[in-house]
N, C-alpha and C positions, 0 to 999 in steps of 0.2 A: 543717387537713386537710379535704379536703372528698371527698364522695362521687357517681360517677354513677351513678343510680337509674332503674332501669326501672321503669317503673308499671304495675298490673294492666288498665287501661284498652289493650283489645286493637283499637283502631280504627285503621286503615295510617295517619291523618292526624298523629299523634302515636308514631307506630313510629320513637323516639330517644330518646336518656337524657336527663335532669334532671341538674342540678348539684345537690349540698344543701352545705353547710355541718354537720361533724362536729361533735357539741358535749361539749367536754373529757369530759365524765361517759362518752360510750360510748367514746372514742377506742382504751380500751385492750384492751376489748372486739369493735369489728365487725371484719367483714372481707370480703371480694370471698365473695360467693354467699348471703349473710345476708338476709333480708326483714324489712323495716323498714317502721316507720309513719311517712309523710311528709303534709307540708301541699300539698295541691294544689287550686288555686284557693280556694274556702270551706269546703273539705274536710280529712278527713284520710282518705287510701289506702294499703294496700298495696303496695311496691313491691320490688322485687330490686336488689342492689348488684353491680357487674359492673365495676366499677373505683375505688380509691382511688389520691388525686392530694394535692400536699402545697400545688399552684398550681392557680389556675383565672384564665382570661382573658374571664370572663363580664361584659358592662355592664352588667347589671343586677342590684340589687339581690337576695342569694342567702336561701333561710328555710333553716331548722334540721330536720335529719333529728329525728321528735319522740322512734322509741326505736325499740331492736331487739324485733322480735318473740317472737321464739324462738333464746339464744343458743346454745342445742346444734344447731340444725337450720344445715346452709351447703352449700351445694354445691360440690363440690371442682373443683380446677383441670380435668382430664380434662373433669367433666361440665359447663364453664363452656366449654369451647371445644367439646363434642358441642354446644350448643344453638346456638353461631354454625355450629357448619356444617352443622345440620337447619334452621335459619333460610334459609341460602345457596342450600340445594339445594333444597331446594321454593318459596322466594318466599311466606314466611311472615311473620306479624311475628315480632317479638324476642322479645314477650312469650309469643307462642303457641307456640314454639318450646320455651322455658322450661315453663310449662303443662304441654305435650303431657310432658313428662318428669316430671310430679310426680303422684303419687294424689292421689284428690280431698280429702282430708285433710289436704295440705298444699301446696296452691295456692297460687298469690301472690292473693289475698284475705282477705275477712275472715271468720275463721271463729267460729260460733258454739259450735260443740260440740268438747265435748272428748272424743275418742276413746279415752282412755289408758284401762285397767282393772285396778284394784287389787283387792292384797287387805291388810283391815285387820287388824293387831294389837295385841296392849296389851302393855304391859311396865312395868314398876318405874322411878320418877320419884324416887324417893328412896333413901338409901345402904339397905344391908344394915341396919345399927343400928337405922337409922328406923323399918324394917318389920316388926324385931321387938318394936321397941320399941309399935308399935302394935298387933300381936297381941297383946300384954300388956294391954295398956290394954282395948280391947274384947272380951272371951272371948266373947262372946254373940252375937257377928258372924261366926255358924261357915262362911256362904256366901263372905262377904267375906275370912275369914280361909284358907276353902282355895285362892282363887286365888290369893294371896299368897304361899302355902309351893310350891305351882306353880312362881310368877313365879322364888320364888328357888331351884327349880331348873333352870327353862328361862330362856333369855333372851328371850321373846317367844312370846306365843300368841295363834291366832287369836282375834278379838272377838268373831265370832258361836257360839261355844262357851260363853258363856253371856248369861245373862239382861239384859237393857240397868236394869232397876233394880237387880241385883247390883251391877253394874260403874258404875251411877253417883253411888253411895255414896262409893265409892275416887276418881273424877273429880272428884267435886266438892272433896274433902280432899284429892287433887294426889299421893295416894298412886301412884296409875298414871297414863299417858297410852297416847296413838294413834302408831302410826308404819306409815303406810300403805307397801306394797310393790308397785312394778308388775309385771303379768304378761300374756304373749303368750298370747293364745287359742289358736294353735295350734300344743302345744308337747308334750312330753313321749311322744315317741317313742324307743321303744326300737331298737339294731340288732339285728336279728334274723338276717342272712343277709351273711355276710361273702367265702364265697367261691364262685367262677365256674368252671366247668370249661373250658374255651377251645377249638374246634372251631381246624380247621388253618389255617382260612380268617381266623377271629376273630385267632389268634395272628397272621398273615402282617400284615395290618390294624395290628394295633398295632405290629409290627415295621418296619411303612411310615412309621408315622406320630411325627415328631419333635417333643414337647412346648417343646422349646425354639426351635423353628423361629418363623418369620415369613410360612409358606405354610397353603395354602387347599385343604385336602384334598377334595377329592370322593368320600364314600362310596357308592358304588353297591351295595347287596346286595339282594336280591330280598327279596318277604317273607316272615319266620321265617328271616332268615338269620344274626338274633342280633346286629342295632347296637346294640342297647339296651346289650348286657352290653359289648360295645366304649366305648363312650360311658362306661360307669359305670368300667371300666377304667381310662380316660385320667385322667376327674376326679379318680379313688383316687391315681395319681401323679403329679397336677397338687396338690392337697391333700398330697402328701407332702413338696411343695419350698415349703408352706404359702402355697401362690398359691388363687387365686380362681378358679370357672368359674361360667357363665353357662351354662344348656340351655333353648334355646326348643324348644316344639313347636304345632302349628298350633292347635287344638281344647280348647277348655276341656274337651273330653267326653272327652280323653286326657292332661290332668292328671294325672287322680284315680289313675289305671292306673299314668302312671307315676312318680308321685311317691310312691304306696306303696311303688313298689318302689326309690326313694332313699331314702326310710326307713327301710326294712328294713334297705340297706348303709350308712347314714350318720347313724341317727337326726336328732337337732335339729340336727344341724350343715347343714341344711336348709333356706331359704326357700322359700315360692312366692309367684306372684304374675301372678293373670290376674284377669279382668271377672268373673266368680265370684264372688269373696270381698265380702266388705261391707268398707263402707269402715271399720271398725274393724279387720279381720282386715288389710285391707292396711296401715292406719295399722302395727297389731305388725309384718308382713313388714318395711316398712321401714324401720321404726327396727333392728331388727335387724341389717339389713343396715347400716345408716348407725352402727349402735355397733361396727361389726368382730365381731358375734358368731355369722356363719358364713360360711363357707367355698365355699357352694352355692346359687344360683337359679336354679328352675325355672321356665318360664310362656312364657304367651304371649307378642304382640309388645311389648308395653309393658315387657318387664321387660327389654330391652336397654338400658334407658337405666335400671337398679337402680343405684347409688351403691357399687359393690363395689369395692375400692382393692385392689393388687396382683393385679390381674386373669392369670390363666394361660392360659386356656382359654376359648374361644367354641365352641358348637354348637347346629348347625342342626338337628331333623328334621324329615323330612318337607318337604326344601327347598325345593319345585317348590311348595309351597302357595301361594295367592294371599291367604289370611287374613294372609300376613307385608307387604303390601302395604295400606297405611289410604287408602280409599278418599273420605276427608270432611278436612278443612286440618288440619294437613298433611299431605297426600301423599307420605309416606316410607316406604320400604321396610326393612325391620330388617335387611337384608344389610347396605342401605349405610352403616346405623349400627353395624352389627358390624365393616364393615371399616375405619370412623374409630377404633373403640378397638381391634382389632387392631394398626395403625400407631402408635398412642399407646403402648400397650405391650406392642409388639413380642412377639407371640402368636402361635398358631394357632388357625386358623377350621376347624372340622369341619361338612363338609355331606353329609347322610345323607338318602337316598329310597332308593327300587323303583324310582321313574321319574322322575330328575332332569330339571329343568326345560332344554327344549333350549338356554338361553344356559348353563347351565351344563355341560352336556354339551359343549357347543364349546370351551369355555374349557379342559375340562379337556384334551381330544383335541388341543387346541393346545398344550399344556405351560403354561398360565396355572394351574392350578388342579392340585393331584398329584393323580391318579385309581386307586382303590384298587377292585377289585370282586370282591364276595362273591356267587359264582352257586349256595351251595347250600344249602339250607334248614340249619338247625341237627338234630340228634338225629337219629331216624328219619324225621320227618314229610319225605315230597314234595310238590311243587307239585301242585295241582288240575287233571283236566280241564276241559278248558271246550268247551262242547258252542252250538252256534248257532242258534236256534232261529226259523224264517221265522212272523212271525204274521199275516203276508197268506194264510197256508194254514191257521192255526189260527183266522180272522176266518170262514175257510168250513163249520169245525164249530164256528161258533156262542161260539168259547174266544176272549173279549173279554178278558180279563187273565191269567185261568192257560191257558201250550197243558196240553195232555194231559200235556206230560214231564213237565213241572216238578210240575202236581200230583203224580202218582204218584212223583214223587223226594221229596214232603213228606212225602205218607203215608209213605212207606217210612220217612222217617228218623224218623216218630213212631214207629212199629212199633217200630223199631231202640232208642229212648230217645236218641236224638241229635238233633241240633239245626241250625234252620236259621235264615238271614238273609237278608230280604228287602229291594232295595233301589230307594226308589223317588223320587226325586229333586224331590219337588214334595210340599208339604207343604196341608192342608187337607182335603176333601170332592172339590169339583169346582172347576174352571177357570174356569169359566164357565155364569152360570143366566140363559138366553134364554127369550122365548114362544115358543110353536110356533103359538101364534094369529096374532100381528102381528109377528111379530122382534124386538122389543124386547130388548136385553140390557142388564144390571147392568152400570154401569162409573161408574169414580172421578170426579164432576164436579170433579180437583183435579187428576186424575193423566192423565185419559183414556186409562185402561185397564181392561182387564174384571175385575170384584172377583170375590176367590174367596172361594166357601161353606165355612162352618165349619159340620157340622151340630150338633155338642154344644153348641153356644151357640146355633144356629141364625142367624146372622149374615152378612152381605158383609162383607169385608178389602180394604181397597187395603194390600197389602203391601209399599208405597213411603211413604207419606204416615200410613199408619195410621188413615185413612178408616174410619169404620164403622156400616153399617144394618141395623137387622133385618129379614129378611125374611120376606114377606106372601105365603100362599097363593094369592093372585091376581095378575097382572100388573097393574103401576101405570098403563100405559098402556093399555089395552081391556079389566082387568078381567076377562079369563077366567082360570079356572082353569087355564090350562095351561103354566108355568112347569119347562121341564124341566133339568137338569143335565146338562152336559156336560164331558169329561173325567176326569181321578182323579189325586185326591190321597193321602196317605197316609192320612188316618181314613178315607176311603170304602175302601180297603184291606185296610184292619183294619177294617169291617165284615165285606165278603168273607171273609176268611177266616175271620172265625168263624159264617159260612154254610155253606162249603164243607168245613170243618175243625171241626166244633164241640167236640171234644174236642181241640184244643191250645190252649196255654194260649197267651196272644199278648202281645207288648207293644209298645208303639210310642213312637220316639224320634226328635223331629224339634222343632222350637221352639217348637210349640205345649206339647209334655210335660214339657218342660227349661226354661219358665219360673222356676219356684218355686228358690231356692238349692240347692242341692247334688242337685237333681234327675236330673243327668247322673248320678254314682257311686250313685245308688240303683237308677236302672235296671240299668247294666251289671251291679253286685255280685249283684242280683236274678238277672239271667240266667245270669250265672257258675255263679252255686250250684246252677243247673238248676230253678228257681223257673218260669221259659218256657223254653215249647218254639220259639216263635218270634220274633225281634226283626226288627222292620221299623221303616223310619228313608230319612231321607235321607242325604247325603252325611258328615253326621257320625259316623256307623257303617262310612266305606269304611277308613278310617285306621287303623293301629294298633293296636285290640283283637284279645284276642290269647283265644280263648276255646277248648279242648283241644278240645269235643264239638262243634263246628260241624265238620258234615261236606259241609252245601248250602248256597251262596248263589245267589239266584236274582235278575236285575238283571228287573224288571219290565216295562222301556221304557226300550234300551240308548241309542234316538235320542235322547233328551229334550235329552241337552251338544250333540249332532252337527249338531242343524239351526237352532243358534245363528249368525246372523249375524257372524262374527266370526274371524277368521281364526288365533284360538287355539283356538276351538271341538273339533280334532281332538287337539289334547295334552291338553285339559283330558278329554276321553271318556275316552284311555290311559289318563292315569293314572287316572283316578276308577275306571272298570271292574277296570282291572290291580290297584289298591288293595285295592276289596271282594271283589275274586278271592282275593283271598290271606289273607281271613280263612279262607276252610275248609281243611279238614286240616292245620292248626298241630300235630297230636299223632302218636299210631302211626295213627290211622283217617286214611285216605282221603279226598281233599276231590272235590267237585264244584263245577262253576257252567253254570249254565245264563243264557246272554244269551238276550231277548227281543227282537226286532227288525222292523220293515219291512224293511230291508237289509241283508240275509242279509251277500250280496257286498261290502260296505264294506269298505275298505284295512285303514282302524285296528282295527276288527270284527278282521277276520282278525287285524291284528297279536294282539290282545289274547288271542284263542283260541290263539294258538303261545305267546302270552307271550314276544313277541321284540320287549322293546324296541328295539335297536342295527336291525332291519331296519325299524319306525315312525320311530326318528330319519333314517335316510337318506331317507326317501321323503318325512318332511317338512321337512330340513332342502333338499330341491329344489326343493319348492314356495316354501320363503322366502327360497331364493336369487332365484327364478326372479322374482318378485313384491318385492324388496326390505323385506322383514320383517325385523324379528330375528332369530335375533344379527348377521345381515348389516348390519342397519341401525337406526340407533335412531331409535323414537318419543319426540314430545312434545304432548299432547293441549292445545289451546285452547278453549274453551268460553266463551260469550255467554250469561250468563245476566239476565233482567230477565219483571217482571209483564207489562211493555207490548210485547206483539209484534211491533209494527212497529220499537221503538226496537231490540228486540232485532237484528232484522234489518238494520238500516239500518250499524248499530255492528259485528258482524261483517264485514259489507266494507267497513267501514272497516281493522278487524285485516289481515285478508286483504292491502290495497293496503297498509301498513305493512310489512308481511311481504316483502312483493315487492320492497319498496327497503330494506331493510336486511340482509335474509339473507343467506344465502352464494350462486353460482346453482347450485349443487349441493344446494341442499336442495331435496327433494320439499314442496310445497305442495298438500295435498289438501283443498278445500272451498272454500267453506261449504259443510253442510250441516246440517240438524236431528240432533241428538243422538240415538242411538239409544232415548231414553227422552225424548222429546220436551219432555212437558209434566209435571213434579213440584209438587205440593202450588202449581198456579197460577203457574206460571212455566217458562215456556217458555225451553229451551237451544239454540243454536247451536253448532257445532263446524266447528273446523280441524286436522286432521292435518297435524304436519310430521315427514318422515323425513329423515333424515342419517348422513352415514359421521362426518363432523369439520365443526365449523363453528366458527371461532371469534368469529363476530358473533355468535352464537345467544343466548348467556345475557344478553348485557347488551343486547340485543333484547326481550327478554321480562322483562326487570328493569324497561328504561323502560316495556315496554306495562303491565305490572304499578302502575307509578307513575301513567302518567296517568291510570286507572280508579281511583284511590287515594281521590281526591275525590266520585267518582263516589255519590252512593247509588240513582240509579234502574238502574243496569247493574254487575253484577259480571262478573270476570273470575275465571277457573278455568284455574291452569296447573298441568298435571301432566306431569312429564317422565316416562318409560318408562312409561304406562299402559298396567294389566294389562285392562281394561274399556272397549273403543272404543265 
C-alpha cells in the first residue's frame, strides 16, 4: 500500500503529493486526512495524507512513511474535498489550503506543546483484600490509612487533595496509582433560559424557512427585530433531527454577547471558536467538535471550516460584513465555503443583516436566494430618530468635535442615568504630527504613510507594517519645538470628553483596549451593568450590542467611510451608520442619533437618516449598473508585488499584455496602476482590475499566470477574485 502525502513545506515549487510507501505496522491504522511523519530529503517532516493507492507507477526508488502522528486526529471526507476547492478558488497551495483549516495546535507541523489539560486522580491499584489487608498491618499509618477507606468508597479522587508525601507512601508500595482525566477549559455551562416568546414577524420567518431545504434564505430584519431568537430557533430544531449547525458572526467583540446567550439555551452543547481564544481554549473547542460531543459552533470566519459531521444548518450574521472575507493567502470568503458544505450536505444557509450586502440583496430580488423581511423592531422599542447635523456651521462657533446638539443630548442623557455611544472610526490620538516651523511630517519610512500618535505610550504607529518611534518634543528636521497634531482619533476623544464631561464615567473600545484576551466581554459586561456612562469605540461597537439604557448614539465624523476611494465606500457608510443607529433605543426608552457631517446633503446621509435601506439599494444598485460594478459585474484583483520598483513595474505590463491575449474580449481590463496602498513594510504593489459577466478562459488564465510567478522569488503575484478592498 502506499500513501500520497502532502508536506508542510508551503512553497508553490513543490505544491504536489509524495508517494511513500505504508509499512505493514501502520497499514491497519492510517487513513486519507491523518498527519504523518515522513523522510524528506535528510529530514523528517510533517505531512497530510490525501490519498491511499494499493499501486504506484513511480521510477524511483520510494521511503517509508516513518509513523502516524496523531491517530485520533484525521480529517474527514467533507473537510478533504472543502480544502481542494478553497485551494481551486483562490489559487493557493494544497498545503495552505489545508493549514488555513486547522487551529494553530494542530497544523501540519511539528508541534512542541501539548495543549491537552488534565485533571489528576489516584485510585486503588490492588483488590479490596489487599487493602485491608494492609490497614491491618500498619494502624499507625492513620493519614495513609484514611485515604484508603476513601479509595474504597469512591472509585477515584482528586490528587491534589492531599499531601504529595501522604500519597507517596502508598505509590511507592503500588497500594494506589494516577489515572489522569482530560478536561475542556471552557465547559460547564448551565441552561438557563429555554423559552422564546415569538413576535408575528419572528413566527412568519420561521414559518418561511425550510430546515430540510437546500436554499439560501435571506434574512432582512432591521435592528432589534429579534434574528438572534430566529437563528437560536432554527438550530433548537435543527438539533432536534440531531443534525449539526454552524453560526458565524463578524466580530470577536460579539462573540461574547452572543454566545452567552447559546448558553443560557443550550449549555455545553456549545463550541466556540474565534482569534480570541488561546490556542489551548481552541485545541479543547476542537477536539470537541472532532469527538462528536456538540451539536453547536459559534465564531468567527475560521470556524466554517470546524470538523462538525452531519451538518444541518449554516448561518450568517451580520452577512454584508467584510471581516467574513480574509484579506492575506488565502483569499476566501466564508459564504463561498458555506455554500461548498451546504451542497455537500444538502442544507440551508441562513443570512441575516439590517443592511444586506447589495450582491445579496440582488440575488435575493432575483429568486436566487428566498427573502424573508422583518421590518419591525421586537417588544415596544422603536426605531431611533436620526437627526443631521452640518459641522461647517458648528466649525463657525468654534464646536471642532462636539456641535451644540450632540453635547446637550449627552448632558441630558447623564441627567437622565441613561447612556450614550459614541462612534468614531479611527483609532489612536491624532492622524498626523507635522512641524508648523518647516513641514515636516512623521511617516513610515517602510509604508510611506503618515504614522499616527498614540498619546498613552506617547509613540508614532504605521498601522500597516507595525512601525514604531517615540516621539521627541522637537521636530527631527529643524529642531523647533513646534510639532502640532492633527486630526482625531479615538483616545484624543476620550480625552475630550472627559474635559467637556468630567462627571461621566467613559470607556473606550477600539484595538488599542481589546488587546489583552477577553478584553472585549469585560468592557461591554462593564457598561451593561451601567459601570459607564459612555462607550466610544470604533466600528466594532456598530454591530450587534444590544444594551436596554442606550438612548444616544452620536457618529462623530459620518464622512470618515464616504470619501474613501472606492466604489463600495457608500455601502460600507449604510451599513456601518444604519448599524450604530440601531444600537439606541433597544428597550421601552426612546433612541436618538445624531450624525456629524460636512455633507449635510449626501444621498446615503439622507438614506440613513429615513433608514430606508430598499431606496439606498436603488440608487446604488444604478450607479453599479451604470459604471459595471457588482453584482452586475464580477471583479478579480491582480497585484505585482516586489522590493525592486522598476522590476515591479516592468512585470506588471508584462501581466497586463498576457491578459490581452488570453481573456475573453469582454472582459474589462483596468490598469496598470499603483495599488491603492502603494508601498507596505518596503515593497511596492502594482495592480490590475479585471471585470467580467462570464469568461470562460479567465480561471486557467490566472492559474497559468499564477504558475509562471511560482519560481519567481524576486516578484510575487496576488490573485484575489471578488475583492472586497480595491
Amino acid at each position: 500500500m502506499y500513501a500520497e502525502v502532502l508536506v508542510e513545506y508551503s512553497a508553490k515549487s513543490i505544491d504536489k503529493t509524495f508517494t511513500y510507501i505504508i509499512p505493514e505496522i501502520l497499514r491497519k491504522d492510517i487513513k486519507v486526512g491523518m498527519k504523518v511523519l515522513v523522510p524528506f530529503g535528510s529530514k523528517k517532516i510533517n505531512g497530510f495524507v490525501t490519498k491511499i493507492v494499493d499501486n504506484h507507477n513511480s521510477s524511483y526508488e520510494l521511503k517509508e512513511i516513518s509513523s502516524i502522528i496523531d491517530k485520533h486526529f484525521c480529517l474527514n471526507d467533507e473537510l478533504m474535498k472543502l480544502g481542494s476547492f478553497l485551494q481551486s478558488k483562490t489559487l493557493c497551495t494544497k498545503i495552505t489550503a489545508y493549514q488555513t483549516m486547522l487551529p494553530s495546535s494542530l497544523k501540519v507541523k511539528e508541534q512542541k506543546t501539548n495543549y491537552s489539560k488534565y485533571l489528576t486522580y489516584i485510585k486503588l491499584n490492588k483488590s479490596k483484600a489487599e487493602v485491608e489487608e494492609y490497614i491491618n498491618k500498619y494502624p499507625r499509618r492513620i493519614k495513609q490509612i484514611d485515604i484508603l477507606k476513601k479509595l474504597l468508597l469512591e472509585s477515584k479522587i482528586l490528587k491534589n487533595t492531599f499531601s504529595s508525601a501522604t500519597l507517596n507512601v502508598l505509590f511507592n508500595e503500588k497500594i494506589i496509582c494516577e489515572e489522569k482525566e482530560q478536561i475542556y477549559r471552557l465547559n460547564n455551562h448551565k441552561i438557563e433560559n429555554n423559552n422564546i416568546t415569538f413576535t408575528k414577524e419572528q413566527q412568519i420567518a420561521l414559518n418561511s424557512i425550510d430546515i430540510n431545504s437546500e436554499d439560501t434564505y435571506l434574512l432582512h430584519g432591521i435592528t432589534g427585530s429579534g434574528k438572534t431568537e430566529v437563528y437560536i430557533e432554527l438550530i433548537k430544531r435543527v438539533v432536534g433531527q440531531n443534525k449539526k449547525a454552524i453560526m458565524l458572526v463578524p466580530e470577536i467583540s460579539l462573540t461574547a454577547q452572543i454566545v452567552n446567550k447559546f448558553y443560557s439555551h443550550f449549555g455545553d452543547d456549545v463550541a466556540i471558536f474565534h482569534s480570541g481564544l488561546s490556542n489551548g481554549e481552541k485545541y479543547d473547542e476542537y477536539l470537541k467538535i472532532l469527538r462528536d460531543e456538540v451539536h453547536i459552533v459559534v465564531g468567527t470566519r475560521s470556524a466554517i471550516f470546524t470538523p462538525l459531521t452531519n451538518l444541518g444548518i449554516i448561518i450568517i450574521d451580520e452577512e454584508h460584513s467584510e471581516t467574513f472575507k480574509q484579506d492575506s493567502n488565502p483569499r476566501y470568503h466564508a459564504l463561498d465555503m458555506a455554500e461548498f458544505r451546504k451542497k455537500y450536505n444538502h442544507i440551508p444557509i441562513i443570512l441575516g443583516s439590517a443592511t444586506p450586502s447589495l450582491e445579496s440583496m440582488a440575488r435575493a430580488l432575483k429568486g436566487v436566494y428566498k427573502y424573508i423581511p422583518m421590518r419591525k423592531r421586537a417588544g415596544t422599542s422603536v426605531l431611533p430618530t436620526v437627526e443631521i447635523v452640518d459641522m461647517s456651521e458648528e466649525m463657525k462657533k468654534r464646536n471642532t468635535i462636539f456641535s451644540s446638539v450632540l453635547k446637550s443630548k449627552i448632558l441630558d442623557r447623564l441627567i437622565k442615568k441613561e447612556q450614550t455611544i459614541l462612534l468614531l472610526n479611527r483609532r489612536g490620538y491624532s492622524t498626523v504630527i507635522s512641524c508648523k516651523a518647516c513641514g515636516f511630517t512623521y511617516k513610515c519610512p517602510y509604508c510611506d504613510i503618515a504614522l499616527t500618535y498614540h498619546k498613552s505610550s506617547n509613540n508614532l504607529r504605521c498601522h500597516y507594517c507595525g512601525y514604531t518611534i517615540f516621539k521627541d518634543d522637537e521636530c527631527p528636521e529643524c529642531h523647533e519645538k513646534a510639532l502640532t497634531d492633527y486630526g482625531l482619533g479615538t483616545e484624543k476623544l476620550e480625552l475630550e470628553i472627559k474635559k467637556i464631561f468630567p462627571e461621566a464615567r467613559t470607556i473606550r473600545m477600539d484595538a488599542d483596549t481589546t488587546r489583552n484576551k477577553g478584553a472585549h466581554e469585560v468592557i461591554i459586561n462593564k457598561f451593561r451593568n451601567h459601570e459607564y456612562d459612555i462607550l466610544l469605540g470604533t466600528q466594532m461597537i456598530s454591530k450587534g450590542l444590544n444594551f436596554p439604557l442606550v438612548t444616544l448614539v452620536g457618529v462623530i465624523n459620518a464622512d470618515s467611510t464616504l470619501n474613501i476611494p472606492d466604489f463600495r465606500s457608500g455601502e460600507r457608510t449604510f451599513a456601518l451608520l444604519s448599524q450604530v443607529a440601531g444600537r439606541a433605543g433597544r428597550s421601552e426608552l426612546k433612541g436618538e442619533v445624531i450624525l456629524q457631517t460636512f455633507n449635510p446633503d449626501n444621498f446615503t446621509l439622507k438614506c440613513v437618516q429615513e433608514q430606508d435601506y430598499m431606496k439606498f439599494y436603488n440608487y446604488e444598485m444604478n450607479n453599479r449598473h451604470k459604471l459595471d460594478y457588482p453584482p452586475y459585474y464580477y471583479l478579480t484583483s491582480i497585484k505585482i508585488a516586489s522590493k525592486d520598483y522598476d522590476l515591479a513595474s516592468k512585470e506588471i505590463i508584462k501581466v497586463k499584455n498576457y491578459l490581452a491575449k488570453n481573456v475573453s474580449n469582454d472582459t474589462i481590463i483596468l490598469g496598470p496602476t499603483t495599488a491603492s496602498m502603494f508601498k507596505i513594510n518596503n515593497i511596492y504593489r502594482f495592480q490590475i482590475i479585471l471585470k467580467y459577466k462570464r469568461d470562460s478562459k479567465l480561471f486557467n488564465c490566472l492559474k497559468e499566470l499564477d504558475e509562471i510567478y511560482m519560481l519567481n522569488n524576486k516578484v510575487n503575484i496576488e490573485i484575489d477574485n471578488n475583492p472586497l478592498q480595491l
